[in-house]
N, C-alpha and C positions, 0 to 999 in steps of 0.2 A: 650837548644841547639837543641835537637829532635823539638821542638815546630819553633825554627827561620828556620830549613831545609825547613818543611814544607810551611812556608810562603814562601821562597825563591823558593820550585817546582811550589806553585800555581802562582807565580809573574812570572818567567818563561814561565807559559803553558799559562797565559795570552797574554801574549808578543808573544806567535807563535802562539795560534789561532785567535788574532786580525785579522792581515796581510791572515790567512787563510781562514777568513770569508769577509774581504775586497777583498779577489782575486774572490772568489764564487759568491760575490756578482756582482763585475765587470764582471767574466764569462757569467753571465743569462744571456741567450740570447733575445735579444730586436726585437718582431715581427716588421718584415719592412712593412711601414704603406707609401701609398699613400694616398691624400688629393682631394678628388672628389669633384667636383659644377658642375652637371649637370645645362643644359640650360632649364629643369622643371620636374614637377614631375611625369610625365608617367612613369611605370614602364619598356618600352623600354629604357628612356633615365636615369633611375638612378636604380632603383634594378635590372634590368636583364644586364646592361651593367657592372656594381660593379659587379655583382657575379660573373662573368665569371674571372675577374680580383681575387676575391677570391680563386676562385678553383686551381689557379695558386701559391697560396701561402703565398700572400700577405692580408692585413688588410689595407681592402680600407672604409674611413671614411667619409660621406657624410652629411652632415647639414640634421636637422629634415626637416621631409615632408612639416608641418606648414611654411617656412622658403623660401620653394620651389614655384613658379610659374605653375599656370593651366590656363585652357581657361576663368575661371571666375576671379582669383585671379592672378593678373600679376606681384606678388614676392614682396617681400622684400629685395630690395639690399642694403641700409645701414647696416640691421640687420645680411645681408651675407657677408658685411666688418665683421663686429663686429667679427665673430665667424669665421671666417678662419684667423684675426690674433690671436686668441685664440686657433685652435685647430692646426697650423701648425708650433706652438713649442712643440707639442709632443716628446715625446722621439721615436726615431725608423722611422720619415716621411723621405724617400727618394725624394718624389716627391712631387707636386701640378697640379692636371689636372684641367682647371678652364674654366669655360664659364665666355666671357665675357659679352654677354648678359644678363644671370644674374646676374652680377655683374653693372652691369649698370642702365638695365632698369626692372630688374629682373624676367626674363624670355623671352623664344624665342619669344614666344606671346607679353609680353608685348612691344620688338623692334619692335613690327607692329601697337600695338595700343597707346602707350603711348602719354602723350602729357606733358610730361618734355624740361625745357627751355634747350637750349643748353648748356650754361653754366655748367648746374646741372651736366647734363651728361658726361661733359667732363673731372668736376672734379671729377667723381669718374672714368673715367679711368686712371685718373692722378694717383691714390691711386696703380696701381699697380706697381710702381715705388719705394714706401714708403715700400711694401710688401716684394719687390727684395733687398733693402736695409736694410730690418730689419732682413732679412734671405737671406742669398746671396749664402749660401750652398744648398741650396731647389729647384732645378731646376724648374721654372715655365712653365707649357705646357699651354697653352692655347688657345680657337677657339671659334671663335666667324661668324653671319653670315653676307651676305652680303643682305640684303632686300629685301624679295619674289615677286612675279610678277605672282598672282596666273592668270590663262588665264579668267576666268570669276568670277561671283561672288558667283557661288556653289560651284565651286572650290576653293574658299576661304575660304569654312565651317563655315562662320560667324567670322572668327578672322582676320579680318580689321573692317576699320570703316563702320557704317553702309552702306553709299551709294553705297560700293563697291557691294553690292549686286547688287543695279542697272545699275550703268556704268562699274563695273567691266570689261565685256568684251570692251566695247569702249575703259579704259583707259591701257589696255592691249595692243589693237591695237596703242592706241597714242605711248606707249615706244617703242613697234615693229619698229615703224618707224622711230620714232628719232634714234635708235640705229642703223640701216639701213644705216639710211642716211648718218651717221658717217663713216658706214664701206664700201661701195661701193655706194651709192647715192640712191635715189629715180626718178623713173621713174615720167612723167610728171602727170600721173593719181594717181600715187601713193601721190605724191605731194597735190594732189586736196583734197585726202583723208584727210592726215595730218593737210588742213586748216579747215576742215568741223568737226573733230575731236574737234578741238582748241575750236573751236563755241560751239560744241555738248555740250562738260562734264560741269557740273558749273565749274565756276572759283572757288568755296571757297570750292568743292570736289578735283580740282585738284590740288589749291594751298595747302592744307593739307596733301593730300598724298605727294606730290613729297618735301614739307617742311621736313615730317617726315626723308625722304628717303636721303634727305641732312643731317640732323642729325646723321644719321645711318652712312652717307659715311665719316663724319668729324669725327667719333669716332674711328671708324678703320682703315682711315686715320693716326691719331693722335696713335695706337697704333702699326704702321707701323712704325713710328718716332720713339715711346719706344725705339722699338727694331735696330732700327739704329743707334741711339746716345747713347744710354745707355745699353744696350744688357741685357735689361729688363728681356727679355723672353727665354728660352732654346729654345721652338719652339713656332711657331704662325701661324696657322691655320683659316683660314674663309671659309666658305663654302658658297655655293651659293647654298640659299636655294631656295624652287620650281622656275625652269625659262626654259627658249626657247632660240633656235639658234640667237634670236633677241628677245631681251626682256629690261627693262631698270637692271633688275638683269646682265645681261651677259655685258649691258653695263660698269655698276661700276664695275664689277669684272676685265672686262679690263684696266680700269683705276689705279687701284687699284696695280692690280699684276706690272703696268709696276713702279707706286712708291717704289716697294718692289723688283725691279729685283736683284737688288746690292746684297740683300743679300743672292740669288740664294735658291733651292728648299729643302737644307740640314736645313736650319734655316726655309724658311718665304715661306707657298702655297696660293694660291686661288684653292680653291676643288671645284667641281659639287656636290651637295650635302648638306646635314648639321647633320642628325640626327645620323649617322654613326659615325661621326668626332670623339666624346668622346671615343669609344672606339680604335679608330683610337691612337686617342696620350696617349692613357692608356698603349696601346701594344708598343711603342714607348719607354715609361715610362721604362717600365721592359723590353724589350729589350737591354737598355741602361745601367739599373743598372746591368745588367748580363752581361754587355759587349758581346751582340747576336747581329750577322745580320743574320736574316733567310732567305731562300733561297725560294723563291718563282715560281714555274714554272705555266702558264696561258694556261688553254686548252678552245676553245669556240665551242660549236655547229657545227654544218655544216654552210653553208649559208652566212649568211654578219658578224655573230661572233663579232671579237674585232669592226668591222666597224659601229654595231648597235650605231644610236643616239636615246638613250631609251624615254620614255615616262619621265619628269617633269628635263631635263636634255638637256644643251645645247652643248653636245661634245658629239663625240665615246665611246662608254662604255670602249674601250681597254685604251685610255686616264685618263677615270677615272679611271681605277683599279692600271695602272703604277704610277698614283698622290697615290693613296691609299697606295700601297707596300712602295713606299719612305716614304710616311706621318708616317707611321710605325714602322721604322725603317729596311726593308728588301730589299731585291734586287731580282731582276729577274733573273732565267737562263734560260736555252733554254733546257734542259734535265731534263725531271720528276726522273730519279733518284737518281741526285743530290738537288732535291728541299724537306724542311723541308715541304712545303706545295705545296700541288698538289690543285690549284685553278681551278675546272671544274667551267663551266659557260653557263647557262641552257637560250641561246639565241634562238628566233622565226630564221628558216632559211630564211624570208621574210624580218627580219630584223624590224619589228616590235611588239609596246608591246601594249599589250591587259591589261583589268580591269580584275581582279579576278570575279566581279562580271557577266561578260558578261557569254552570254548561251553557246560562245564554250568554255569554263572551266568546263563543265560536266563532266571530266572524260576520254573524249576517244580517243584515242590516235592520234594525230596531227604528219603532217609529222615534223618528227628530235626527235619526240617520243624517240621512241627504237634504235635509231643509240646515242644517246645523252645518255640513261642509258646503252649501251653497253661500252665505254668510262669510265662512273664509275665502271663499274664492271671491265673493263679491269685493272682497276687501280689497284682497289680494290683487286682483283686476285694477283696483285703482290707487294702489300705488302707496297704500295702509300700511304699518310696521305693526303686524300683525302678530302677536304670541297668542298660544293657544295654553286654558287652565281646563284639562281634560280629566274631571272629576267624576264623570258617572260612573267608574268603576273603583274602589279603593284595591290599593295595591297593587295596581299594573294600568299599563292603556287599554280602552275601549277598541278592540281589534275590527268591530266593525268602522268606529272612525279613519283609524289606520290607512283603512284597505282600499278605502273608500279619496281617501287623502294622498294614499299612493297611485291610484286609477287616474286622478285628475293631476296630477304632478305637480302637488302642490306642497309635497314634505322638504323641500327646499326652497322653498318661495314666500314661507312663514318667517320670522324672525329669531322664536322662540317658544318654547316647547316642554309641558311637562304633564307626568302623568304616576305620580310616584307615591306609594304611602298612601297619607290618609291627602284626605280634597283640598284642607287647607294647607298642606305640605307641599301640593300640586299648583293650587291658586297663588299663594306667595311667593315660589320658586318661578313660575312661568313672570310672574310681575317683577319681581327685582330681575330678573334674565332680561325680562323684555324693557326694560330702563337703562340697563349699561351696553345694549348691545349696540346702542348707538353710537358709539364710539369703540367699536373695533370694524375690521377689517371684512372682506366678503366667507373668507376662509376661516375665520375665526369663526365667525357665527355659524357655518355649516359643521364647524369641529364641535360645538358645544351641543347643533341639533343631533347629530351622529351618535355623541354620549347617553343624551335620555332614547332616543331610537334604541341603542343596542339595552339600554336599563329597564325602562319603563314599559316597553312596549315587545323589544327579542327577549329578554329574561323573562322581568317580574309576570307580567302577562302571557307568557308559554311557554317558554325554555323550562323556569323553577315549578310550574305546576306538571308540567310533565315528569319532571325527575321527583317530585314529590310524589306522585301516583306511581312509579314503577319502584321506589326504595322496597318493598317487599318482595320485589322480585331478585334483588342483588344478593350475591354471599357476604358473609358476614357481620358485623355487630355492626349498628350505630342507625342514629332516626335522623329526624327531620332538622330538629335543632344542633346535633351532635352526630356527624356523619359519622369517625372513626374507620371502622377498618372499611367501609366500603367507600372512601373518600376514591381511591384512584379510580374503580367507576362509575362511579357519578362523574368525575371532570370526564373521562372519554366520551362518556353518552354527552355531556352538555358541551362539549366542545366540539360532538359533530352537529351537534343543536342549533348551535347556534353559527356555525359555518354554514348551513343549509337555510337557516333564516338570512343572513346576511345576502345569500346567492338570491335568494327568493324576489326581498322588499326592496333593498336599498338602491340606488342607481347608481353606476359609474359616476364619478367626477363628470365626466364633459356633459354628461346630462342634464346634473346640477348647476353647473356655472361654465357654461361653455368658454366666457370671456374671459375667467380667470386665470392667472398665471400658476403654474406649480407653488405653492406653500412653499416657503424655508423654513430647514430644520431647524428651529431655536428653543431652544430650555430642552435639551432632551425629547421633544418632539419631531418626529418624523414628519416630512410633509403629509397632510390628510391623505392626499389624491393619492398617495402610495399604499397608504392603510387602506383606500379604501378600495383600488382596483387590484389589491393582490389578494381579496378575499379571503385573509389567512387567519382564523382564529382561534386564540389557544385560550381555552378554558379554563382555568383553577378556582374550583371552590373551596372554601374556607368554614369549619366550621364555628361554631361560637356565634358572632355576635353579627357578619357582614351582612353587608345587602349588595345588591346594584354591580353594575360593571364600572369599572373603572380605565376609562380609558388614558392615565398616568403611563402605562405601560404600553398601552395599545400603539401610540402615537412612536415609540423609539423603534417597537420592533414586527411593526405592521402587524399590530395582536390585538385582540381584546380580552382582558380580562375581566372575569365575569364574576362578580365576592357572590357565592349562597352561601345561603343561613335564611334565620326568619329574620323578620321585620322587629327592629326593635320597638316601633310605636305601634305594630298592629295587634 
């Protein structure tokens, strides 16, 4: 009798801790996991764009690097089918942020150089249809761009085909005009140009490029339709990457946007821009899953401000940035203290944009200087989530804002920060930055300002124009785009470059946030305050395709790593 009791407590206690182990187990909470495909593997467009969406809370998931597109390897896009429909039945993916350029021709690069039949192409945009269907709870964000129109063939950095080096500026001029001609006509001289143009370029340069260029328009096109008859996509974003007030880029984005008007600016944009875009519909992403519209107030410079048409950009910078806050998910007001993000915007009062590399980036103070970081400070003073879109210079930070920004000790008292590329690259990264930062931590946000500090502002802006001007001084082969044998010194010279900038600008930790606690080391990250008071920076440049410093590395072994190369968009 004593013996069946016993069997009958343990049969019992069975029976109630099943159900209390099935509920435990149903309780674990499942990290919310976004599904990233950047358009390549620069560290601007896939680790330092995912991190910032990390620090926000989420587990942002991205196809190996191998898998990824550069200036020499123009991706793998079947192999990036393969593995986004294998890792977007995860347990926990709210979202899919997807380039469709990698997915197509796999990579931004490769949409400018490939030479895939049309067909090929078209059926693998077709796949994103199969994706929507096989997961129809998975919101797909996706942005792809519209075919650059770089104005010469230096400014194409070698990523077209080769002759673009040579006729590059003529066949620049050729779309300027057709595109013209479209929109208000051609004078009778301008006319004569456009026939001597025709003559000028070969036929089998020009029929190549503008073949390509058709290809590119019939795909995004075709994924315009997706989203019109099948409501493929949650959002659909193309950017228009480098182009002019008249250029054949502004032409097909015209064309384009009037295909997709129906579905109005809530669903379907054409942007100015492209390399910004991802983190654009990341902030969108998590905006949505939180059920967030952020409040966005817009302050510019003194001078022409919202009216500047910046350098590699065919509209008003104030146009891009209202495309940007919609793209996002947020809204404009007219009151900074109602605004989640207080967007200042570091405009030339001339109204025009200068290279980082030119000699007035020295440092000293230009008029709209000091009325422009008075503005930050004013903000700043009162208590504003202030990010700064530091656009007068393309391709590096305005050294006299910096310096000026560092003197008042206000380079850790801002929220966010960019100054990278082209303006709208700058504008739309500082905006989606300055929308998620709101949900992280005090130290998260100083790690993410710390990133563009050592990118935008120690690199792109004086570290790489220096080692640019001295490569004829070095032994051995190799240039600007392609170091080669003089690759081991260049890192020596840029890695004492940039340990002497860090000693120079940055502050201590306790300077910056006195109250805060030491960072923990999580995801392969070192505490900041360790990277950042042991001043220890190891440099490796990279030739081919990189930019930017990446501080992936920097954070495990108190380093920063620093990617040169050229600018893929400059």
């Amino acid at each position: 009798m004593r013996r069946l009791i016993q069997l009958l407590c343990i049969a019992m206690l069975a029976v109630w801790i099943q159900p209390q182990a099935a509920d435990a187990a149903k309780a674990e909470p499942v990290t919310e996991k976004i599904i990233f495909i950047p358009h390549d593997s620069r560290p601007i467009s896939s680790t330092q764009t995912a991190d910032v969406v990390t620090k926000a809370g989420y587990e942002v998931i991205v196809p190996p690097t191998e898998l990824l597109g550069s200036r020499e390897d123009l991706g793998h896009p079947d192999q990036l089918w393969t593995w986004v429909h294998e890792n977007i039945a995860q347990p926990g993916v709210k979202a899919a942020v997807i380039s469709s350029d990698a997915m197509v021709y796999g990579s931004l690069v490769g949409s400018r150089k490939h030479n895939e039949p049309r067909a090929q192409i078209l059926a693998r945009a077709s796949r994103f249809t199969e994706l929507h269907r096989a997961h129809p709870k998975v919101p797909l964000y996706v942005f792809g761009s519209i075919m650059r129109t770089p104005r010469t063939g230096e400014a194409s950095g070698h990523e077209e085909p080769e002759y673009y080096r040579r006729y590059g500026a003529d066949i620049f001029r050729y779309t300027l005009l057709r595109d013209k001609e479209e929109v208000e006509g051609l004078s009778r001289r301008e006319r004569k140009e456009y026939e001597f143009l025709t003559r000028l370029i070969p036929k089998e340069a020009l029929t190549d490029w503008m073949g390509r260029r058709e290809k590119n328009y019939a795909v995004n096109e075709f994924l315009i339709n997706l989203m019109r008859k099948n409501g493929t996509f949650h959002y659909l974003a193309l950017g228009r990457d480098d182009n002019a007030p008249f250029s054949q880029t502004h032409l097909e984005s015209r064309h384009l946007a009037a295909a997709g008007a129906e579905l109005g600016k809530t669903r379907f944009q054409t942007m100015a821009g492209i390399d910004e875009i991802a983190l654009l519909m990341l902030t969108r992403a998590v905006n949505e899953q939180r059920h967030e519209v952020p409040f966005v107030f817009v302050r510019y410079n003194w001078g022409r401000g919202a009216d500047t048409v910046p350098a590699y950009s065919d509209e008003k910078i104030g146009t891009s940035i209202n495309d940007a806050i919609l793209a996002a998910g947020g809204m404009n007001v007219r009151a900074p203290e109602k605004a989640d993000v207080v967007l200042t915007v570091n405009t030339n009062p001339d109204g025009r944009t200068y290279e980082a590399n030119m000699p007035v980036n020295d440092g000293t103070l230009r008029e709209g200087t000091a009325y422009f970081a008075d503005i930050v400070s004013d903000y700043v003073t009162r208590g504003y989530p202030v990010s700064i879109a530091d656009v007068a210079f393309a391709n590096g930070a305005d050294n006299a804002l910096m310096a000026e920004l560092q003197r008042r000790g206000l380079l850790y008292k801002i929220r966010a920060y960019a100054g990278w590329n082209t303006p709208t690259n700058s504008s739309g990264y500082a905006l989606g930055e300055g929308m998620l930062v709101r949900h992280m931590n005090a130290d998260a946000v100083d790690q993410l300002l710390t990133t563009r500090y050592l990118d935008d502002w120690a690199y792109q802006a004086n570290v790489r124009n220096t080692i640019a001007r001295q490569l004829t001084w070095l032994r051995g082969d190799g240039f600007y785009g392609s170091l080669g044998s003089k690759m081991d010194a260049v890192s020596v010279r840029s890695t004492r470059m940039m340990n002497r900038f860090i000693e120079n600008n940055l502050p201590p930790m306790a300077e910056m946030n006195p109250s805060s606690e030491p960072a923990p080391d999580i995801g392969g990250y070192l505490a900041m305050s360790t990277a950042r008071d042991s001043r220890m920076t190891t440099t490796r440049t990279w030739p081919g395709y990189c930019i930017s410093s990446s501080i992936c590395l920097a954070m495990s072994c108190a380093s920063t790593v620093a990617w040169a190369s050229e600018i893929l968009s400059g």
